[in-house]
Structures are given as structure tokens and as C-alpha cells.
N, C-alpha and C positions, 0 to 999 in steps of 0.2 A: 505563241498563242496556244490553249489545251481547249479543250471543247468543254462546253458551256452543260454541267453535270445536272442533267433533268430526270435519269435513270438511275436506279442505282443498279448495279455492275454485277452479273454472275461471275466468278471468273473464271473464264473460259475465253477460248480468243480462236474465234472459228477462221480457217482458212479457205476453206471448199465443200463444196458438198454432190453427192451422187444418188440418185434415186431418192431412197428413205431416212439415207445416212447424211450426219455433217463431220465431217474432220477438223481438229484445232491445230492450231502451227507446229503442236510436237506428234501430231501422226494420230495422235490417240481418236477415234471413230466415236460417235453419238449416234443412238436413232434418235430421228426428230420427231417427236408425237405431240407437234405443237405448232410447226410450220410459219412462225413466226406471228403467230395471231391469225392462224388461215391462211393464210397468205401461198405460202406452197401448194397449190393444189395438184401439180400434177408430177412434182416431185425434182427433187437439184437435178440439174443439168441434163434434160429430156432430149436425146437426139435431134427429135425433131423440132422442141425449142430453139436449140441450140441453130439447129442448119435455118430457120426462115429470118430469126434475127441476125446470122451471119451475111446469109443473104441482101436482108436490106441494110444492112452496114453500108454495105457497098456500093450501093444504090442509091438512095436519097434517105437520109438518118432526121430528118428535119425540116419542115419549110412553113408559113404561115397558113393560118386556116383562111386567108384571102384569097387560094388557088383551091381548080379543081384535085381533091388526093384520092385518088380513087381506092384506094384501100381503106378509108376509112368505109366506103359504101359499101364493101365488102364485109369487111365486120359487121355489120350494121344490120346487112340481111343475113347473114351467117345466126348473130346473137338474137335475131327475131325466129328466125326458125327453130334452133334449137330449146332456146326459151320460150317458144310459142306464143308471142308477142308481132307477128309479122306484122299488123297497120301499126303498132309505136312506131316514136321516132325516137332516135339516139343522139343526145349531146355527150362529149366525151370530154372528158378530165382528168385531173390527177392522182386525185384521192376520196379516201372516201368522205370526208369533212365537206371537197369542195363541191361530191355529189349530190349531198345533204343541202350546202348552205345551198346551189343552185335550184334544189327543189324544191326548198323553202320560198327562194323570191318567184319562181313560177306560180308557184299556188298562190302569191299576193297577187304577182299583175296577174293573174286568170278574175280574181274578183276583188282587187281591191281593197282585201281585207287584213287585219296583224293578228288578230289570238290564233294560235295555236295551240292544239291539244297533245302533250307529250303523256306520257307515263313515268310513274316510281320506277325505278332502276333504269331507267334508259341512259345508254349513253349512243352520242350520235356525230359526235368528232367536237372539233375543239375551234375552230372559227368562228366567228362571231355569232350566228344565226342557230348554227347547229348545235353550238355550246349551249349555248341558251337554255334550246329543248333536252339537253343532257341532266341528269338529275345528278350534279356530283357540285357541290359550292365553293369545294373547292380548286376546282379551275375555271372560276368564273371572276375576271376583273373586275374592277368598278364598268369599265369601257362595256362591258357584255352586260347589261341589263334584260331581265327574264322577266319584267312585269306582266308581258304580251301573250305569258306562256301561259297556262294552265296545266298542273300536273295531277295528273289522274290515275288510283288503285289500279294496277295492271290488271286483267281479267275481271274486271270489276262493270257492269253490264248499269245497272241502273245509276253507277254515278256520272256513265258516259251519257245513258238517255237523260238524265237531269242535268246534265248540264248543257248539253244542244237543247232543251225544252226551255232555260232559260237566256241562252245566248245564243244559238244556233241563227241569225244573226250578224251576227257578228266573228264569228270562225270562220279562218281561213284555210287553217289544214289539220288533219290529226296524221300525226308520223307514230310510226311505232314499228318495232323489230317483232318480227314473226316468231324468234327466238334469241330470247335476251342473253348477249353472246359476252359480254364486260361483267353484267350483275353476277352469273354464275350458270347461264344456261337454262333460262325458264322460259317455256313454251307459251305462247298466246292462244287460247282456246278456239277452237274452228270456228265456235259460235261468235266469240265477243270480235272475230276479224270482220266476219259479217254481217255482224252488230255497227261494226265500224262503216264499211260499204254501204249500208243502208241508209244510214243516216248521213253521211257526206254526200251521198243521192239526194238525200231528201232535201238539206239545207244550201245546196251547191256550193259545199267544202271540196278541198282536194285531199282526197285519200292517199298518203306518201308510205309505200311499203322500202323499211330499211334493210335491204338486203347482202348490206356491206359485207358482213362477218356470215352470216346463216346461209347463204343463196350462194351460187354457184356449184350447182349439182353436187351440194356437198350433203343435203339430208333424204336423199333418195328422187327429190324430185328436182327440177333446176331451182327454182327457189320454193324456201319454205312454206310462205303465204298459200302456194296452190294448193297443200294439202286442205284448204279450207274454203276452194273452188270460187274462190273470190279475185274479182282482176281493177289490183290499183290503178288511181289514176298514172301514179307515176313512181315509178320503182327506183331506187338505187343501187349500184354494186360496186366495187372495188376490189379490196384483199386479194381475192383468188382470180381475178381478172387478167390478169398479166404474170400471174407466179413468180410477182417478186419485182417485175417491174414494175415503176409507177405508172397506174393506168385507172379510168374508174367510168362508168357511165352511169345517165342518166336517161330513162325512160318513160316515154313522157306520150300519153294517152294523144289521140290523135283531135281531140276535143280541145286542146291548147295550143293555139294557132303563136305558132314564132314573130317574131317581127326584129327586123334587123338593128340590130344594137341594144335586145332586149337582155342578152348575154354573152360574153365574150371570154376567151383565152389563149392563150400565146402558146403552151407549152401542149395544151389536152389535144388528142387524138393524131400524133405525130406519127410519122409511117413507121417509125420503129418503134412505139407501142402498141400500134394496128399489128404491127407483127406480131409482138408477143401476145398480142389477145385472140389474135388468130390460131396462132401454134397449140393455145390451151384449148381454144373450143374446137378445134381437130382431132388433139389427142381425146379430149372430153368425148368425143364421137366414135373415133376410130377403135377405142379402148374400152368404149361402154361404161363410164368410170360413174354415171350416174346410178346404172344397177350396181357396179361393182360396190361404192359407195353404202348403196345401200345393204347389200349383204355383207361387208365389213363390218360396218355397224350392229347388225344382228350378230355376227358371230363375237366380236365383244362381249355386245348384253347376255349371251348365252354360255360366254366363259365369265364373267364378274359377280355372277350370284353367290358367290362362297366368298367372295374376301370378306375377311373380319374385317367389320368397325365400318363396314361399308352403308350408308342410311339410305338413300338414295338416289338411282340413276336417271338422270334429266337431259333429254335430247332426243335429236334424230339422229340415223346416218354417222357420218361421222364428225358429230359437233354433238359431244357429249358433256356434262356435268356428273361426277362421281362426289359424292357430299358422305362425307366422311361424319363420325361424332364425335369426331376431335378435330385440331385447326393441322392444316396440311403442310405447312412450311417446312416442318422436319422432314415429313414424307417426301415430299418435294426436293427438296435438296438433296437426300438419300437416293431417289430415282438417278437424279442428273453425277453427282457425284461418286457413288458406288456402281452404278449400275448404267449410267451413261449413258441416262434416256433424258431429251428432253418433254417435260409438259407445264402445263400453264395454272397458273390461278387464278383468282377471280376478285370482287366486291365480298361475296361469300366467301371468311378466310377457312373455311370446311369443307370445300370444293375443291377438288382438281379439274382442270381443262382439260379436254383431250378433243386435239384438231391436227389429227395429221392427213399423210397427202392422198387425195383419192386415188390413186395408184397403189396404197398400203396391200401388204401381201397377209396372208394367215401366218406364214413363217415370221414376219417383222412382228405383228400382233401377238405372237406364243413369246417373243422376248419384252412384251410390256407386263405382259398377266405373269411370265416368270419373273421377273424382279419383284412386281405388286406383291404376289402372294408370300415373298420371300419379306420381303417389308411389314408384313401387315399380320402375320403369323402370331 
């Protein structure tokens, strides 16, 4: 049997990885300034990652969500403090798709209703619900139909009031990414988020902030949405939640009352991904990785103003967009192959991604802008 080819293949063939760096099977070292789509947030193989999932290996690795597990309760008020969400409540999952699709069917039983308001460039996973609200038609089956959805000019203020003026109604949620992390890194304006709040106020829509890719104190603050002092009814996260383990929540305003068998899963919030979501928001804490984060990201934008051909820089923190005036695939490949950095691309093929691990040092960061500027010359 060969695995069923849905990517196509850098090639490279990583074996391990340590802090910032990944190593491939013949020894050769990578800095990672990409972390797998965010995903790394607190960097390969973190001590104390390492010792609390050791820990509960040994312990209990598994059991159904039919008992009491107390570490899930733990995380739970853990990620309400730190995220400043202490009355939500937390359903726990896999990924970030099944955070989505679960967010999706709360905001219908909250009122019963199917249209949903997505945006141009959204992507929001690939299950049935949350494909849907994703603006890509190319991974959308016959089986996923998006009649229900509404797709709307991101930033775009009067076609969201025109369209709750004439259907408002009938909406059951508007989702949207604080910072569009697949399209190429574009920001939602403070204003049009609440623009957005207000009117899901107004019309009792559910306000669903996607904080898969942007959120986890990865743009200075825990998630992006607060730079615009707006509080969703019900947030999503993933990627950097478990740095690398599958692990993903859902947040969910305390005004959506649960009801048993409203939703359910076998694998989400298992004590050894309670681990690892623990270990991240530890170090997340003990390390300061949310300031750090954010002044990593400032000393980037304050070394990248001289690269040539550079048009502009889109992001916070460290979830950045570098949009180049030419398409970046050569640069890209030159980075990773010459210079043996990983980073990411985008929907934007003029974009580079840069998402590395909030732990990133000024020393790891002088070997991205030394290769860039050596590329770009």
C-alpha cells in the first residue's frame, strides 16, 4: 500500500526537531519559520512538553469522555485565564475543521437557523460545514453544498450592513478569521469585527471568531480578534494548541446552554492532549511568549524594510505576510534549499508566510533576514 498523494512533496525527509531547528535523516539542520502552518508554537521538543506528556503516558493515555477527567477541567480554566475568557466553556476536539464544523452546528441549534455569512478568502477547514464557509471550489464536492452560505467582501462594511438589513432574519452565524492566515495574511479591520458584533447583537446571529491559525498568543495578544476589543460569541483554536499534537477547542459564550447529545467525540480532549495543551500554555506563561511574540515580530518588521522587491508587509506578531512583486516560489525554494529555512506560501502566490515558533530568538531571526537579503539582492 503507498499513501494516497493529496500533497505535493518538498523533498526533504525530516527526522527530529529541537527548539527552532528540524533535522532530516542525513543530519542536515533546517530553521523552521513556518512551524508546520503554526502549529509549533512553542518550539520541537520543549523540556517541559516533553516531561508532562511523558508523564501522562504513563498514567492514563486515553478514556471516554463518559467519565469524570479532570484535566480536561484543568485546561479549561487554565485557557479561560490566560485567554481571558474565564465564564466560556470549553468543548475539546481534534482539529481545527472539527472546531469550526462544531461551531457552526451550535450557532444553528442556538436559533435554528442555516445562512451563514463567510468572507472572500476564507478558508476554515475542509469537513463538510466548515468547507462550505471556505471560499476555495476547489475542495468542495457535490456532497458539500454552500447554497446556505453567503460570501461577503472581507472588510467590506456596508455589504455586511445590507445584507443583515435584508436577511438578518434569517442568519445564523457570521465566521470570519481576524487574520486571514491561508489567503496570504490580511487583517480584518477593528472597525468591520465590530461592525460584525453589533449586528449579530442585533439580529441574535452567532458571532464565530476563527482563531485556528492567527490566535494563540501568536500576534501579541492571545487571540487576534481582541486587538478590536470585541468578545465572540464563540471562538475557535487549534494549530498551536498542542504544538503538534492533535488537539483543538471550542469556546463557547456562556448564553449557549449545552444539552446532552447536542455534541459529541470519542477522541477530543483525551488526558494526553490535555497534556500537551497544558505544557503550551505553561510555557506560553512561564516564558512570556506572548510579549516575546510580540516584539519578535516588531524586530522582523524593523529588519525587512530594505529587502528588494519587498511590496508589502501584512500581519501581526509573528504571523506575518511578506508580498513580494514578483511570485515567490523560486524564493521559496531557494530559502529552504540553499539556505535551509523553512517558510510557507499562500492563495497570494507573491506572498511568503512566515509562522515561526513563539519562542523564536533575534539570533534564529538574523539567519532568516541573512539568507532574504542574500536572495533578494
Amino acid at each position: 500500500m503507498d499513501l494516497f498523494k493529496v500533497y505535493p512533496l518538498l523533498d526533504v525527509a525530516l527526522e527530529k526537531g529541537k527548539g527552532a531547528f528540524v533535522f532530516d535523516t542525513k543530519g542536515q539542520r533546517y530553521l523552521d519559520f513556518y512551524g508546520g502552518h503554526a502549529v509549533i508554537s512553542i518550539g520541537h521538543a520543549h523540556p517541559h512538553y516533553l516531561k508532562l506528556l511523558s508523564e501522562q503516558l504513563e498514567k492514563l493515555v486515553f478514556y471516554s469522555n463518559s467519565v469524570h477527567l479532570e484535566i480536561q477541567q484543568t485546561l479549561a480554566e487554565k485557557l479561560g485565564r490566560l485567554a481571558d475568557y474565564p465564564s466560556y466553556n470549553l468543548f475539546l476536539v481534534n482539529s481545527g475543521a472539527e472546531a469550526n464544523e462544531n461551531a457552526l452546528k451550535l450557532a444553528s441549534f442556538y436559533n435554528n437557523r442555516k445562512k451563514v455569512i463567510a468572507f472572500k478568502g476564507a478558508f476554515h477547514g475542509r469537513t463538510a460545514a466548515a468547507v462550505a464557509v471556505t471560499d476555495n471550489p476547489k475542495i468542495k464536492p457535490a456532497i458539500n453544498p454552500d447554497d446556505h452560505v453567503i460570501f461577503l467582501p472581507f472588510n467590506n462594511k456596508e455589504a455586511l450592513k445590507n445584507t443583515f438589513k435584508e436577511q438578518g432574519d434569517e442568519i445564523c452565524a457570521v465566521i470570519i478569521e481576524a487574520i486571514q492566515g491561508v489567503n496570504g495574511i490580511y487583517e480584518a479591520d477593528n472597525s468591520f469585527l465590530q461592525k460584525i458584533q453589533e449586528l449579530c447583537q442585533q439580529y441574535n446571529a452567532i458571532f464565530i471568531a476563527d482563531e485556528v491559525q492567527c490566535g494563540y498568543a501568536r500576534t501579541g495578544k492571545f487571540f487576534a480578534h481582541q486587538f478590536a476589543n470585541v468578545q465572540p460569541d464563540i471562538i475557535t483554536t487549534a494549530k498551536g494548541m498542542g504544538n503538534g499534537f492533535p488537539v483543538a477547542g471550542v469556546l463557547i459564550n456562556e448564553k449557549i446552554q449545552a444539552v446532552y447529545g447536542m455534541l459529541g467525540t470519542t477522541f477530543g480532549g483525551s488526558p494526553l492532549a490535555c497534556a500537551a495543551a497544558l505544557a503550551v500554555l505553561d510555557v506560553i506563561e512561564s516564558e512570556n511568549l506572548i510579549e516575546h511574540s510580540k516584539a519578535m515580530g516588531q524586530y522582523l518588521l524593523d529588519n525587512l524594510k530594505d529587502i528588494k522587491g519587498l511590496k508589502q508587509i501584512r500581519g501581526k506578531g509573528l504571523i506575518l505576510g511578506l508580498e513580494f512583486d514578483y511570485l515567490i516560489k523560486d524564493l521559496r525554494n531557494n530559502l529552504l534549499f540553499k539556505h535551509q529555512i523553512f517558510t510557507g506560501n499562500s492563495n497570494n502566490a507573491n506572498t511568503l508566510r512566515v509562522l515561526p515558533s513563539l519562542a523564536i530568538q533575534t539570533s534564529e531571526i538574523d539567519l532568516f533576514l541573512d539568507a532574504l537579503n542574500k536572495e533578494t539582492k
